[in-house]
C-alpha positions as YAML, in Angstrom:
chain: A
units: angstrom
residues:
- id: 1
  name: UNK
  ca: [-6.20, 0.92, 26.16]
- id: 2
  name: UNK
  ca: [-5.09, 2.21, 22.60]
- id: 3
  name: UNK
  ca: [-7.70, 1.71, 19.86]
- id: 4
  name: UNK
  ca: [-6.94, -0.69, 17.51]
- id: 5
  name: UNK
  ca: [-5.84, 1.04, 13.63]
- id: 6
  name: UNK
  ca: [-8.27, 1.05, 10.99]
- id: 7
  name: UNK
  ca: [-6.76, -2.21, 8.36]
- id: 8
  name: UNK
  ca: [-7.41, -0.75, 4.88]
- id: 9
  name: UNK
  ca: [-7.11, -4.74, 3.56]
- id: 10
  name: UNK
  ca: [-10.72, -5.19, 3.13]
- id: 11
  name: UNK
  ca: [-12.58, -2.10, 2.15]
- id: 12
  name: UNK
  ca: [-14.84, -0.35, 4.69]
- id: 13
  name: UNK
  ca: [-16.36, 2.64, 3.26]
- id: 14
  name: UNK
  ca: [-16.93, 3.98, -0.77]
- id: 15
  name: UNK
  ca: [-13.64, 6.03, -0.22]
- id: 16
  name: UNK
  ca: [-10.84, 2.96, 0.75]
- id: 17
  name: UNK
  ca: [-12.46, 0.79, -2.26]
- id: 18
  name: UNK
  ca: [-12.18, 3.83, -4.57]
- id: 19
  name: UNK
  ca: [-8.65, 4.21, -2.71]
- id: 20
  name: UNK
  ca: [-7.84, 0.61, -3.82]
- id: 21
  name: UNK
  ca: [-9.19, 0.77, -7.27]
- id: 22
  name: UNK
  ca: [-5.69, 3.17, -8.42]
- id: 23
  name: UNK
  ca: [-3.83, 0.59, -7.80]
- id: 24
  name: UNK
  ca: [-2.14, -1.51, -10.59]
- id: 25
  name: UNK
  ca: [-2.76, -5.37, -10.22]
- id: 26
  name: UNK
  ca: [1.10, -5.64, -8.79]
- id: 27
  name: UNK
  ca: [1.16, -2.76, -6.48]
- id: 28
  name: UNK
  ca: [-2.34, -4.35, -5.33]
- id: 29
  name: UNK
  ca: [-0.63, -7.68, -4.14]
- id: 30
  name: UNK
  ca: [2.39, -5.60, -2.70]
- id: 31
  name: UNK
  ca: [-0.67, -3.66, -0.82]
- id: 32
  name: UNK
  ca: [-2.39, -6.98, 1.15]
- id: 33
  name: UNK
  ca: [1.01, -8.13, 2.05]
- id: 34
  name: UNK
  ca: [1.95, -4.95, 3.21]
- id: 35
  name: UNK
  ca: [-1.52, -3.83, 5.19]
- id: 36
  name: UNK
  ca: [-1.44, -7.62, 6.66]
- id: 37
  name: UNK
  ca: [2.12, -6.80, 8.08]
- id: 38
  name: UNK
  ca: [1.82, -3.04, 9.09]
- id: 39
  name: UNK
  ca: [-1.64, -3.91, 10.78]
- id: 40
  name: UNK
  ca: [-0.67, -6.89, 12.82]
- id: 41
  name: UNK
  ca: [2.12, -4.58, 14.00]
- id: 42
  name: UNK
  ca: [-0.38, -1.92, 14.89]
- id: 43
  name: UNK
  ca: [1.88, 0.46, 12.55]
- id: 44
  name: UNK
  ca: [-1.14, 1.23, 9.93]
- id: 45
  name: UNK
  ca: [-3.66, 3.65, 10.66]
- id: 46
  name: UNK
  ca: [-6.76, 5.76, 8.26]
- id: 47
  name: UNK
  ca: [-4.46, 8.53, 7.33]
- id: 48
  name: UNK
  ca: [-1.64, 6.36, 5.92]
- id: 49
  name: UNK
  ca: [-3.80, 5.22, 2.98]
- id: 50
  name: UNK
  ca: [-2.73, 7.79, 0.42]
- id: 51
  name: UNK
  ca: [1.00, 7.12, 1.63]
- id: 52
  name: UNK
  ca: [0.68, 3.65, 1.49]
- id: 53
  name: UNK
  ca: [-0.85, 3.43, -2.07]
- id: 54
  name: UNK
  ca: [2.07, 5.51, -3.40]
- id: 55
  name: UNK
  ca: [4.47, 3.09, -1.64]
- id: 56
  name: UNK
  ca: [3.33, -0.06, -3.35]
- id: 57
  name: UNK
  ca: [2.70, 1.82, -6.77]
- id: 58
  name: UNK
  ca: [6.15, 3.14, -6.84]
- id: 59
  name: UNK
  ca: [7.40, -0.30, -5.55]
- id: 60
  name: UNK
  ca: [5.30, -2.24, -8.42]
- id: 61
  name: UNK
  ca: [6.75, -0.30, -11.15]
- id: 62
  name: UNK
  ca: [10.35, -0.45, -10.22]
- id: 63
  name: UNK
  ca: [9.92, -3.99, -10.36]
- id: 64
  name: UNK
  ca: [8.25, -3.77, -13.34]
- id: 65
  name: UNK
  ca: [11.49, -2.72, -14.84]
- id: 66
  name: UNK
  ca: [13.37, -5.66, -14.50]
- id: 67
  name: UNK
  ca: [16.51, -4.29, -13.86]
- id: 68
  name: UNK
  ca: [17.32, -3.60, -10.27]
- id: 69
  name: UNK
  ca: [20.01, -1.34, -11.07]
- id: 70
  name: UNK
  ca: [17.10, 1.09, -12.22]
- id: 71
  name: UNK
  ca: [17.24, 3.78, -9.00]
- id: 72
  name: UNK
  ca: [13.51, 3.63, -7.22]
- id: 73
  name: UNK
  ca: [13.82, 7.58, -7.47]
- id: 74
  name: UNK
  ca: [15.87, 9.26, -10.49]
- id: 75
  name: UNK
  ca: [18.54, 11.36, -9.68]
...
């Protein structure tokens, strides 16, 4: 039997909460839907933390922008 994934939704050592405290308050939200979804799926693990924070930070500010024309990476 696989072990289950570690959620990072609800902190479990100093290192996720200091993990969760870069996050803006949008990329934050993005994050619990996100780690909800990814962890019921059994897709989120410890080491995607760092990957995951830049995921819903990048996300947050292009929606921040307003414009969805804006590319999510410049060219």
């Amino acid at each position: 039997m696989k072990p289950s994934p570690k959620v990072f939704q609800q902190p479990a050592k100093a290192g996720d909460a200091r993990l969760l405290a870069r996050l803006s308050p949008n990329a934050l939200a993005l994050w619990s839907s996100v780690a909800r979804q990814l962890s019921g799926a059994g897709l989120l693990d410890s080491v995607d933390g760092e990957l995951l924070l830049c995921y819903c930070e990048a996300y947050a500010r292009w929606c921040a922008t307003g414009d969805p024309r804006v590319p999510l990476v410049p060219h």
